[in-house]
C-alpha positions in Angstrom: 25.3 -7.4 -72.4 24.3 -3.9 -72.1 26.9 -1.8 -70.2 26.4 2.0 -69.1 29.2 3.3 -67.8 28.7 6.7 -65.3 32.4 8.6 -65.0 32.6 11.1 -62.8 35.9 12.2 -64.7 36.4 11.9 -68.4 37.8 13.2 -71.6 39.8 15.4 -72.3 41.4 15.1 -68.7 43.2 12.3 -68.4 43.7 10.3 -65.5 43.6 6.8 -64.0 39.6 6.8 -63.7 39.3 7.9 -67.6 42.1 5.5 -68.4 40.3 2.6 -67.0 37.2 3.4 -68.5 38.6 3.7 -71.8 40.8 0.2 -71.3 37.0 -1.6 -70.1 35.3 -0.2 -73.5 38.1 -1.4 -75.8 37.6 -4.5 -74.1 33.5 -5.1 -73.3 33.5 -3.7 -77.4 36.0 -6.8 -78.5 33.4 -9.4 -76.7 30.5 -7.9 -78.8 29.0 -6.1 -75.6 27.3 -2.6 -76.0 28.4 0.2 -73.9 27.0 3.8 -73.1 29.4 6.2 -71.3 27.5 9.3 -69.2 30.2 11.7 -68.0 31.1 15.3 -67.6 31.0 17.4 -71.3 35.2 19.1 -70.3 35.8 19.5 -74.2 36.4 18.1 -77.5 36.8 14.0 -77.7 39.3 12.8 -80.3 40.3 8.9 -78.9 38.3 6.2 -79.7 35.8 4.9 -77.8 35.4 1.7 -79.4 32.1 2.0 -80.5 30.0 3.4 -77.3 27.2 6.0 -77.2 28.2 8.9 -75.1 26.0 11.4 -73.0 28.3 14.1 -71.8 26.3 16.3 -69.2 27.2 20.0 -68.5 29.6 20.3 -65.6 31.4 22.8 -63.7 35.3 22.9 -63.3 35.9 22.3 -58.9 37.5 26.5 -58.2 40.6 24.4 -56.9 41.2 21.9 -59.5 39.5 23.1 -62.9 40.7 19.6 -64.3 38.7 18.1 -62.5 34.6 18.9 -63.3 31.5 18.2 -61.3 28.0 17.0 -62.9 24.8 18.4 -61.5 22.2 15.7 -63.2 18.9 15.3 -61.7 18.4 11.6 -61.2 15.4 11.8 -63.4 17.6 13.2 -66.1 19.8 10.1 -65.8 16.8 7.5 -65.2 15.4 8.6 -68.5 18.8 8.2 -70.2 19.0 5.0 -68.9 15.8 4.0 -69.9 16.5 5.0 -73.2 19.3 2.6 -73.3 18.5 -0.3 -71.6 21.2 -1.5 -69.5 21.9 -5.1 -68.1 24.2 -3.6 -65.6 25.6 0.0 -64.5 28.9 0.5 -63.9 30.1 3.5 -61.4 33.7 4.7 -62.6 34.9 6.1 -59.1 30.9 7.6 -57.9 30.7 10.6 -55.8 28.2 13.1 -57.2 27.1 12.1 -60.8 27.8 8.4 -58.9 24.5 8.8 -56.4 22.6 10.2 -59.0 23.4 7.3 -61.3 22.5 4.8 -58.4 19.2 6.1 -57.6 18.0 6.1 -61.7 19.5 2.4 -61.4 17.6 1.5 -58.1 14.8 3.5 -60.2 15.0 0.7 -62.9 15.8 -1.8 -60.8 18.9 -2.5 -63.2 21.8 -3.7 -60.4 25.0 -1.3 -60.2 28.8 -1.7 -59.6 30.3 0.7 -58.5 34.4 0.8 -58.5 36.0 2.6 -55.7 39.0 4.0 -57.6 39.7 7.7 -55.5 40.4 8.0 -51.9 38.0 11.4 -52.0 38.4 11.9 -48.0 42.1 11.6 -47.9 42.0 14.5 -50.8 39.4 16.3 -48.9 42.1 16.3 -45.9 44.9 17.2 -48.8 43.2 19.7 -50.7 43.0 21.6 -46.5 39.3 20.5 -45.9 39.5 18.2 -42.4 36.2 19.1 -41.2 34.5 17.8 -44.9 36.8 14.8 -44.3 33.7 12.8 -42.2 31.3 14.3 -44.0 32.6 12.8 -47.5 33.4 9.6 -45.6 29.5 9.4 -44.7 28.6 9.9 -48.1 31.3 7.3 -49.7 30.3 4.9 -46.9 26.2 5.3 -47.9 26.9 5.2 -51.5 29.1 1.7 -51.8 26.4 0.5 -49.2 23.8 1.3 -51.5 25.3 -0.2 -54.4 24.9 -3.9 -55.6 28.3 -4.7 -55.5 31.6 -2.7 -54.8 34.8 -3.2 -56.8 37.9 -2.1 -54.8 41.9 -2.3 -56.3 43.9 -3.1 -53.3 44.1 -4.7 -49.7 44.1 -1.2 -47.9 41.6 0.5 -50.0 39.0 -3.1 -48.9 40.3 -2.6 -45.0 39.0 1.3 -45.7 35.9 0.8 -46.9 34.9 -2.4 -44.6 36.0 0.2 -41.5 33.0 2.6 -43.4 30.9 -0.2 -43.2 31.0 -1.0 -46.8 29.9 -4.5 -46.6 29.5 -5.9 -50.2 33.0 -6.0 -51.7 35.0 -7.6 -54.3 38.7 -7.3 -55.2 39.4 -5.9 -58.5 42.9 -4.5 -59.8 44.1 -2.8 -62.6 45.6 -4.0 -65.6 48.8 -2.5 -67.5 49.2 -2.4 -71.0 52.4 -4.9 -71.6 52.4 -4.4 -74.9 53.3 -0.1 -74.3 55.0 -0.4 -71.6 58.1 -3.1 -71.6 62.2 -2.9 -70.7 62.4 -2.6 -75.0 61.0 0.9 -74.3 63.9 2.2 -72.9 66.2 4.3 -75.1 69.8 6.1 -74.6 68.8 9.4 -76.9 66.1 10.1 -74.4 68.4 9.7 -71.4 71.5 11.8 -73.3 68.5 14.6 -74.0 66.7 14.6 -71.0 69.9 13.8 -67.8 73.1 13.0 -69.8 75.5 11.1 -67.4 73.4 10.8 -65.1 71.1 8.0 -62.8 67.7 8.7 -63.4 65.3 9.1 -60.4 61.9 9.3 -62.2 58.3 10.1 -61.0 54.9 9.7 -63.1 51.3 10.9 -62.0 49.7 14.1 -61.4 51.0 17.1 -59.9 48.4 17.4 -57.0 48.8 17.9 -53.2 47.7 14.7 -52.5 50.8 12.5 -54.6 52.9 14.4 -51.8 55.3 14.9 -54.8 57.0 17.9 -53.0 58.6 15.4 -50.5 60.8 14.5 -53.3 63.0 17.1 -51.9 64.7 14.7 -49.7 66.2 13.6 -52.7 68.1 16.5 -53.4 72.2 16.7 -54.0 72.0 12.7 -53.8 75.4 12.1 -56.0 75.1 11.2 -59.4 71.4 11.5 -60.0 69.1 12.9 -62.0 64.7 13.5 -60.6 62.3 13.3 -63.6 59.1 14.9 -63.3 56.7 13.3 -65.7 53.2 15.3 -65.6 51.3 18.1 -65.0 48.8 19.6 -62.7 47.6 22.3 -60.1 50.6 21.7 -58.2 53.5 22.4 -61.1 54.3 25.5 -60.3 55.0 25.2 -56.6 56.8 22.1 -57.4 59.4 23.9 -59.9 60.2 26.5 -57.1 60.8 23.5 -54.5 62.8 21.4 -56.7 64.4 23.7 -59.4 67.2 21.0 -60.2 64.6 18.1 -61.8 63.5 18.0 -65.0 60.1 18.4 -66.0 58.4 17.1 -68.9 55.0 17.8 -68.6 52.4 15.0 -69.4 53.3 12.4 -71.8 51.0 9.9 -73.1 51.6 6.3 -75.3 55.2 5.9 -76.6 56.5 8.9 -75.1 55.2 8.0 -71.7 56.7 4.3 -72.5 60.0 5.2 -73.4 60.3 7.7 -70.5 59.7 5.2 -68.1 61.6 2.3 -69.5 64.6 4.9 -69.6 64.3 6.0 -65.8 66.5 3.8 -63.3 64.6 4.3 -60.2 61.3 5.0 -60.0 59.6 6.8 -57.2 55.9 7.3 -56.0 55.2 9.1 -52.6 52.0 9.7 -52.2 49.8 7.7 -48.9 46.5 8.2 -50.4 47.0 5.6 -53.5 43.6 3.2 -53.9 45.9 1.4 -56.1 48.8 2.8 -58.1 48.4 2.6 -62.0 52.0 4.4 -62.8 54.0 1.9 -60.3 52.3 -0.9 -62.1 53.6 0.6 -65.2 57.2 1.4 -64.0 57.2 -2.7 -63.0 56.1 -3.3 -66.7 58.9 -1.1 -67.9 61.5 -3.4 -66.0 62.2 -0.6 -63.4 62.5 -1.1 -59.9 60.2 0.9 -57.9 60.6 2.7 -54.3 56.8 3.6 -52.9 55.7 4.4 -49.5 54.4 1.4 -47.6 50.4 2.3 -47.5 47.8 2.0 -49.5 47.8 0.3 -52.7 51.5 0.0 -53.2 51.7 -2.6 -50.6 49.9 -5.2 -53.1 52.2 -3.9 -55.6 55.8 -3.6 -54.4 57.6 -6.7 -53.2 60.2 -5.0 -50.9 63.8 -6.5 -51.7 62.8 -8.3 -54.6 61.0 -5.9 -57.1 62.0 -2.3 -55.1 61.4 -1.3 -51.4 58.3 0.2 -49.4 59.6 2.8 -47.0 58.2 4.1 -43.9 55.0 6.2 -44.5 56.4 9.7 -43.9 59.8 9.2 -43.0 62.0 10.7 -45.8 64.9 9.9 -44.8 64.2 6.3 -45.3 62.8 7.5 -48.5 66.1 8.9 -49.2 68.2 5.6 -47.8 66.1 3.7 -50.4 66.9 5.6 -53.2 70.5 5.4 -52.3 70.8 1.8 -52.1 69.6 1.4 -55.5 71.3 4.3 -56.8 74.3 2.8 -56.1 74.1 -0.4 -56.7 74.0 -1.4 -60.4 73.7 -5.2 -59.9 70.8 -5.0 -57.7 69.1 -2.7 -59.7 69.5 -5.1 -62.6 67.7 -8.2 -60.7 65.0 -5.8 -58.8 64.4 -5.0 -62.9 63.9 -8.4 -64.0 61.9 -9.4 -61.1 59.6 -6.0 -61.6 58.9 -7.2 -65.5 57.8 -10.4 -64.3 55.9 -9.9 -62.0 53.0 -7.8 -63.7 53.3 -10.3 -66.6 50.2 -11.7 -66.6 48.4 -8.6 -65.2 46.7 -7.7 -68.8 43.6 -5.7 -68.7 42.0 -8.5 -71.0 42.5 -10.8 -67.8 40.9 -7.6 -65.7 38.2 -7.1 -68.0 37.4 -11.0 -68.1 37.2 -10.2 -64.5 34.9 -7.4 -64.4 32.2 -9.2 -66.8 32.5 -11.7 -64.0 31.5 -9.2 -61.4 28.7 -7.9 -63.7 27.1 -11.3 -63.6 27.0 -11.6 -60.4 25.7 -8.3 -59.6 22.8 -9.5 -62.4 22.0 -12.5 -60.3 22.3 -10.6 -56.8 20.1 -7.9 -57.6 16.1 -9.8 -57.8 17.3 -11.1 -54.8 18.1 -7.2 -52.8 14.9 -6.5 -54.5 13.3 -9.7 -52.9 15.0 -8.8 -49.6 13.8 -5.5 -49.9 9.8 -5.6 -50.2 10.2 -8.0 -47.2 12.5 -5.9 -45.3 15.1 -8.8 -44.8 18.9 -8.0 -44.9 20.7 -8.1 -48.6 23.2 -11.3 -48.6 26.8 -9.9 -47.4 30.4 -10.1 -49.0 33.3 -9.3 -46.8 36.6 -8.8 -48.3 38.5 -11.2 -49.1 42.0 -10.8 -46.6 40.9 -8.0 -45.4 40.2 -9.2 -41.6 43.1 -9.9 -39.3 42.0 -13.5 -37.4 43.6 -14.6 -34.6 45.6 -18.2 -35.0 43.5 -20.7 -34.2 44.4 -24.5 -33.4 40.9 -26.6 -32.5 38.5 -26.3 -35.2 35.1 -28.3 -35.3 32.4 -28.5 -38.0 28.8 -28.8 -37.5 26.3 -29.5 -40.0 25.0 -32.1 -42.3 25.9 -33.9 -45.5 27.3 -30.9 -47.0 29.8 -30.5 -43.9 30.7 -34.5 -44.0 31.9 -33.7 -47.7 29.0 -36.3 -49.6 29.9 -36.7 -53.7 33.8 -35.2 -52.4 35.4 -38.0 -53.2 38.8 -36.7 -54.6 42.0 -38.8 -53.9 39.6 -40.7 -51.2 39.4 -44.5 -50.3 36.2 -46.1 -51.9 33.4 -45.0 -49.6 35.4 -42.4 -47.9 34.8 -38.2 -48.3 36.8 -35.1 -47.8 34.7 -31.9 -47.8 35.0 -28.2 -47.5 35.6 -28.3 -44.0 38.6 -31.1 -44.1 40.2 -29.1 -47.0 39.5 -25.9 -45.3 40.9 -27.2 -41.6 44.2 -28.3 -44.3 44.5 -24.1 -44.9 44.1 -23.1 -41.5 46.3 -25.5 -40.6 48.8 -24.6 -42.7 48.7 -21.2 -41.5 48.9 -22.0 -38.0 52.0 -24.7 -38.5 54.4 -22.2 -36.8 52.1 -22.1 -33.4 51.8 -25.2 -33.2 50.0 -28.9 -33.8 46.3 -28.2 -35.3 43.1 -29.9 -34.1 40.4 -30.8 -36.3 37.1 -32.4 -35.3 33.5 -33.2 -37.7 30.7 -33.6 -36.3 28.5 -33.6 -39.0 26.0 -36.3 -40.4 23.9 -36.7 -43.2 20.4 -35.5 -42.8 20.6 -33.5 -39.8 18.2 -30.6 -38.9 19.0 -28.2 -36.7 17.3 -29.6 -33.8 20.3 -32.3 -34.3 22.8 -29.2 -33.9 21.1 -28.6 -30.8 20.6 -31.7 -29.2 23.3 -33.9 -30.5 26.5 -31.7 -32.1 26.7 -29.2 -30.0 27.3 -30.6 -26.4 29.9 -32.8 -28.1 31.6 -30.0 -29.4 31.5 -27.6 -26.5 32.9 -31.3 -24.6 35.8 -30.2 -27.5 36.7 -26.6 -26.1 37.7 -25.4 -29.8 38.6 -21.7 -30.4 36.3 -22.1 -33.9 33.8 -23.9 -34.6 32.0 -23.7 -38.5 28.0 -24.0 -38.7 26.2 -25.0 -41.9 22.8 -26.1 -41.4 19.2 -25.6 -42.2 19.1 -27.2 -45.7 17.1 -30.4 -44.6 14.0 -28.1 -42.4 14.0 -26.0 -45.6 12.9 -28.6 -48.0 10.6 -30.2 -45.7 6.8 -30.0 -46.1 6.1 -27.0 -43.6 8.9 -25.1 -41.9 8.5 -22.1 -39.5 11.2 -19.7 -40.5 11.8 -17.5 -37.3 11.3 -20.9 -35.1 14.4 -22.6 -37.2 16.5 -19.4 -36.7 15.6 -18.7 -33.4 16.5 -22.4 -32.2 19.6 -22.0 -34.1 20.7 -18.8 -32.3 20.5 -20.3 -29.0 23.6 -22.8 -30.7 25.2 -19.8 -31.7 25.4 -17.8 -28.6 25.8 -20.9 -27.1 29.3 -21.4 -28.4 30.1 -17.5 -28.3 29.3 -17.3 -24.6 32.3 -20.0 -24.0 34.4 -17.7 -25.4 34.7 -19.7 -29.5 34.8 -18.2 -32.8 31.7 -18.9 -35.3 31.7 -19.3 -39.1 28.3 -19.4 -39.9 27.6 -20.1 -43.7 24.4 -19.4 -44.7 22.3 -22.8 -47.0 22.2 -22.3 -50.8 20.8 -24.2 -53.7 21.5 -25.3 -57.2 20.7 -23.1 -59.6 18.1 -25.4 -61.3 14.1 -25.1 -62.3 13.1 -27.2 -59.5 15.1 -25.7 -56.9 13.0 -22.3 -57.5 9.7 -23.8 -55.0 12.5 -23.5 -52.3 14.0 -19.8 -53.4 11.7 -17.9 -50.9 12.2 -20.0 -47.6 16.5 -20.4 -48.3 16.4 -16.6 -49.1 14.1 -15.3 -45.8 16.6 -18.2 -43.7 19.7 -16.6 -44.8 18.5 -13.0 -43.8 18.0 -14.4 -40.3 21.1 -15.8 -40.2 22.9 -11.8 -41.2 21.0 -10.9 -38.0 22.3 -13.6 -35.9 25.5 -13.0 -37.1 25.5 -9.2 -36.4 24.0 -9.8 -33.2 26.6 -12.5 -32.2 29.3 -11.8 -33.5 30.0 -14.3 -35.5 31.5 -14.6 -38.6 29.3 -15.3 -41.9 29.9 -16.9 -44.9 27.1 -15.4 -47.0 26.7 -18.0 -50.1 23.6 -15.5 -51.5 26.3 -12.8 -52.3 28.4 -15.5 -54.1 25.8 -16.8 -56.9 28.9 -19.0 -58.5 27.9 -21.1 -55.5 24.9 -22.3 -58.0 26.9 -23.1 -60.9 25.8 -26.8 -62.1 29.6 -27.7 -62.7 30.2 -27.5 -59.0 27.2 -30.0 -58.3 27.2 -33.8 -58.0 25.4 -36.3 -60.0 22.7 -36.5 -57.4 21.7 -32.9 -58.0 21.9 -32.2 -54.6 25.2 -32.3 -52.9 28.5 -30.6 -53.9 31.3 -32.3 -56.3 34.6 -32.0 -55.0 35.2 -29.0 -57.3 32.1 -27.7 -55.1 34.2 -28.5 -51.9 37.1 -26.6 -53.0 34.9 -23.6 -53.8 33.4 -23.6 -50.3 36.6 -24.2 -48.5 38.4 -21.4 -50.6 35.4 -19.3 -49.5 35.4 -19.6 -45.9 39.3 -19.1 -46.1 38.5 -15.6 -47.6 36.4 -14.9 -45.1 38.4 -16.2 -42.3 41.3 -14.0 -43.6 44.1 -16.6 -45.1 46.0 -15.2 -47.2 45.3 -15.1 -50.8 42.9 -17.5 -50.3 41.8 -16.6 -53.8 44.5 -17.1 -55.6 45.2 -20.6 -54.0 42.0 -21.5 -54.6 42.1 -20.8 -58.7 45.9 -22.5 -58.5 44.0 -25.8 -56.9 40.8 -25.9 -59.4 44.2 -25.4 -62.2 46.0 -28.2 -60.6 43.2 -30.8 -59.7 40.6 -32.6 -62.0 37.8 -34.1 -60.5 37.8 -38.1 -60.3 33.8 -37.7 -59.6 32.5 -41.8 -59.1 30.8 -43.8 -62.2 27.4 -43.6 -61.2 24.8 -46.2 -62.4 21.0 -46.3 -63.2 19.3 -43.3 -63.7 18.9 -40.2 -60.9 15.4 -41.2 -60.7 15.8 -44.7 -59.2 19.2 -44.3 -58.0 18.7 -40.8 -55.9 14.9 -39.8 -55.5 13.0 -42.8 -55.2 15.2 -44.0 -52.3 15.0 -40.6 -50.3 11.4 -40.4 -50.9 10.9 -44.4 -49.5 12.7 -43.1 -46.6 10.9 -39.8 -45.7 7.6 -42.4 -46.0 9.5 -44.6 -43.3 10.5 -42.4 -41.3 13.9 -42.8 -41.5 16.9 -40.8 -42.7 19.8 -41.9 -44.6 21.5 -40.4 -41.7 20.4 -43.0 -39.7 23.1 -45.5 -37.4 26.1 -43.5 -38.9 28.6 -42.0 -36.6 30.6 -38.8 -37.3 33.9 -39.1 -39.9 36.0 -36.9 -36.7 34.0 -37.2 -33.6 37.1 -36.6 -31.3 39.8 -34.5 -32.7 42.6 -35.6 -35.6 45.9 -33.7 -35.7 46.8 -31.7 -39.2 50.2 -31.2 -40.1 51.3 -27.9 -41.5 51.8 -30.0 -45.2 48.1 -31.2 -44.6 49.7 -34.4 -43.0 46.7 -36.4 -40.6 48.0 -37.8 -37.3 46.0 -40.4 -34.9 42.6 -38.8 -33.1 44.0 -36.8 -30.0 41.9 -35.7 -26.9 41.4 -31.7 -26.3 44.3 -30.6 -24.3 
């Protein structure tokens, strides 16, 4: 793959948006990839770059921060660069200026880009004494992650930021730390004797900028026996000597000096409320320090308060302070905060990251043709809301709707012969489980094989407004789609009516927009899923009801997640979906249980016999010339509602209370 990376920061100055760069090229250059890196010319490069082509542009130092420069390229400067080169994929290192100019040469080229949301520019702008810019650089963040093919943010608050800008295509992606720089083995006893002899160390690492609010360090003056450590440099030094003339400052350190400095410090400190993410608290965990942050922003994914360090009230220094003191003086609890700090960023390697990113890339390569597609026919681009981000209310009567997908067909994992699960029985297990504290949880499936959505209509929805659930999951559509003629805006409209149908009683709606395999004959249908799904982001917008939008989620078309009958899901399908629609409803780290079941559960698929040809298609096409469905005579798995336990547990069928 070809990778050109746009920076809006770079060498010399470094910071966490150079570092990251840097740690992606050492990594895309290891997997044989080719990279091109377009930044701001700030002065002479000596670190290796692993290979890439650079194009450093003339740029001018911001009057406030000179550190920090600004590139003026004309997007046709930076399309004809990027012809030059080629790229499968851009990649925006934290776009704001030379960013938008890099996405239209992309859009130019048609080549998709991904950008990574890495600087909380308006909360600087607000920092740096600029409130009234503050919406305007919120307006121009919001447009340019809208704009982009996908969006790449590091933390929980900085995905709840950008969805409240209307960001709508996003994707969680941390940071790595280097483990092997930055371990407990780091720290050393000269470097405390030289630097705070006697003394407990209170250490802080970053930049020294108005916005890391390392001035409210104060409130950690005269607290007995300690030491602050001021590790950095910036704009801010000065005034932050005068305000805390007893710490120490080092200036910046870099590699085994920045490693043994924080290994060595007892407590480590970060203040600032404007983190997307918080590379130096990551490291300090590495290092086997505990870690008191402010509970905002990106330390809230980070800091496990009373097991790794504590999260303190968001502007209240004397709980700051109380913090510090409790660790201060306790050496046994600093000890196990330690251990549990080193652990837990264990298996946070940027490798893992990377592996990640290259992910993202693809799927950025597969969603752009289809924004493209979207576009000429002015249809809606396939939407990706953060996973967690939403807060859902605690639901406790859940029906699904749909057809064979929805009854689980081909799922037959840990199932009596003849006998399915599904995405929405393994998904009702989640919700289920998150709702055990409120309560028993209902669960009712209405779907059958081979319905249309005149079926939804007619047949599924009376009985499940007859249910009075407070959610109710729609997938439907597949069956018109393939059919021999099929009226696009008829089948949405008819569908709608469902919709509002169930919103006007007051339930919630995942709706979760049809998808295919990704084979060669699947293509003939590509047009009429594609034009279905943007109808279905306009019902959704319109309704309000939730989407699970399988077109921003190409993984969806993976052959591994298919059945032997090429056209249902296997149960490593199921669990896909379900894990999917948890995101989207907002269960917690929905993606990470999902990975830990794929790790924990192989697939029992069936023994199939006889070949696809007269096992699967010659018997659905004898039945399309009859007339008939295989559909036909078969009742729903749930028609009335089963009772989930908290453990996933199924009780007898219950009536709606």
């Amino acid at each position: 793959m070809r990778v050109a990376l746009l920076a809006e920061s770079f060498l010399p100055h470094m910071n966490g948006v150079t570092g990251s760069v840097l740690h992606v090229l050492r990594h895309l250059a290891a997997e044989g990839h080719e990279t091109l890196v377009i930044a701001p010319r700030a002065g002479e490069i000596t670190t290796d770059l692993h290979g890439a082509r650079t194009e450093l542009l003339r740029s001018a130092p911001l009057p406030s921060y000179p550190e920090v420069r600004v590139v003026f390229a004309r997007a046709a400067r930076l399309t004809a660069i990027l012809r030059d080169f080629r790229p499968d994929v851009v990649h925006l290192a934290s776009p704001f200026v030379l960013g938008w100019q890099g996405l239209a040469a992309a859009d130019a080229l048609h080549v998709p880009a991904v950008a990574v949301y890495q600087t909380d520019v308006v909360a600087y702008a607000e920092k740096y004494g600029m409130p009234h810019a503050a919406a305007l650089v919120g307006r121009h963040v919001a447009r340019l992650h809208r704009r982009a093919t996908l969006t790449l943010a590091p933390s929980t608050a900085s995905l709840q930021q950008l969805e409240a800008l209307g960001v709508d295509r996003l994707r969680r992606w941390g940071r790595g730390v280097d483990t092997a720089c930055f371990g407990p083995e780091r720290r050393s006893g000269a470097w405390r004797a030289r630097v705070a002899p006697g003394k407990t160390i209170v250490g802080y690492v970053g930049r020294l900028a108005p916005e890391k609010q390392v001035e409210d360090l104060a409130a950690l003056a005269r607290l007995d026996g300690t030491r602050l450590v001021i590790v950095g440099d910036g704009p801010a030094r000065q005034a932050l000597e005068r305000a805390l003339p007893d710490a120490v400052f080092t200036g910046h350190l870099t590699g085994d000096a920045l490693a043994e400095a924080l290994a060595s410090f007892d407590v480590f400190v970060h203040p600032g409320e404007s983190e997307t993410f918080g590379q130096t608290i990551q490291e300090a965990l590495a290092s086997g320090v505990p870690v008191v942050a402010t509970g905002i922003g990106g330390p809230v994914d980070l800091v496990r308060s009373s097991v790794d360090g504590w999260l303190y009230r968001p502007g209240d220094l004397r709980d700051l302070r109380a913090r510090v003191a409790d660790l201060v003086g306790d050496a046994g609890k600093r000890r196990a905060f330690a251990a549990s700090a080193h652990e837990s960023v264990r298996h946070r390697t940027w490798d893992a990251l990377c592996g990640q990113l290259v992910e993202h890339y693809e799927d950025a390569r597969m969603l752009r043709p289809i924004d493209d597609a979207l576009r000429r026919r002015a249809g809606i681009r396939p939407f990706t809301p953060s996973a967690g981000a939403a807060v859902r209310p605690r639901w406790s009567r859940y029906v699904a709707l749909g057809d064979s997908l929805t009854e689980g067909l081909c799922d037959t994992s840990r199932m009596p012969a003849g006998q399915h699960r599904g995405w929405a029985d393994r998904l009702a297990q989640l919700l289920a489980h998150e709702s055990s504290e409120a309560g028993p949880f209902r669960y009712a499936n209405l779907a059958v094989r081979s319905r249309r959505v005149r079926h939804l209509t007619a047949e599924q929805l009376p009985q499940a407004l007859a249910l009075r659930p407070d959610l109710v999951s729609i997938l439907m559509g597949a069956n018109d789609l393939v059919g021999r003629r099929v009226d696009i805006a008829r089948l949405a409209a008819e569908l709608e009516e469902s919709v509002r149908a169930l919103r006007d009683a007051g339930i919630d709606v995942l709706l979760v927009t049809p998808f295919l395999p990704r084979r060669r004959a699947a293509v003939v249908f590509e047009r009429r899923f594609a034009a279905f799904a943007s109808e279905l982001r306009r019902i959704a917008a319109d309704t309000g009801a939730m989407l699970l939008d399988l077109d921003a989620i190409p993984a969806i078309g993976n052959l591994d997640l298919w059945a032997y009958d090429r056209v249902h899901l296997r149960s490593r399908g199921h669990r896909f979906l379900a894990y999917r629609a948890a995101e989207v409803l907002g269960v917690p780290d929905a993606e990470a249980l999902g990975g830990l079941d794929a790790a924990l559960h192989a697939d029992d698929d069936p023994v199939v016999h006889g070949t696809w040809l007269s096992r699967d298609l010659l018997p659905w096409v004898w039945r399309r010339l009859r007339g008939r469905t295989a559909g036909d005579g078969i009742a729903p798995k749930h028609s009335d509602y089963i009772v989930i336990g908290g453990r996933g547990d199924v009780r007898a069928p219950t009536r709606a209370s």
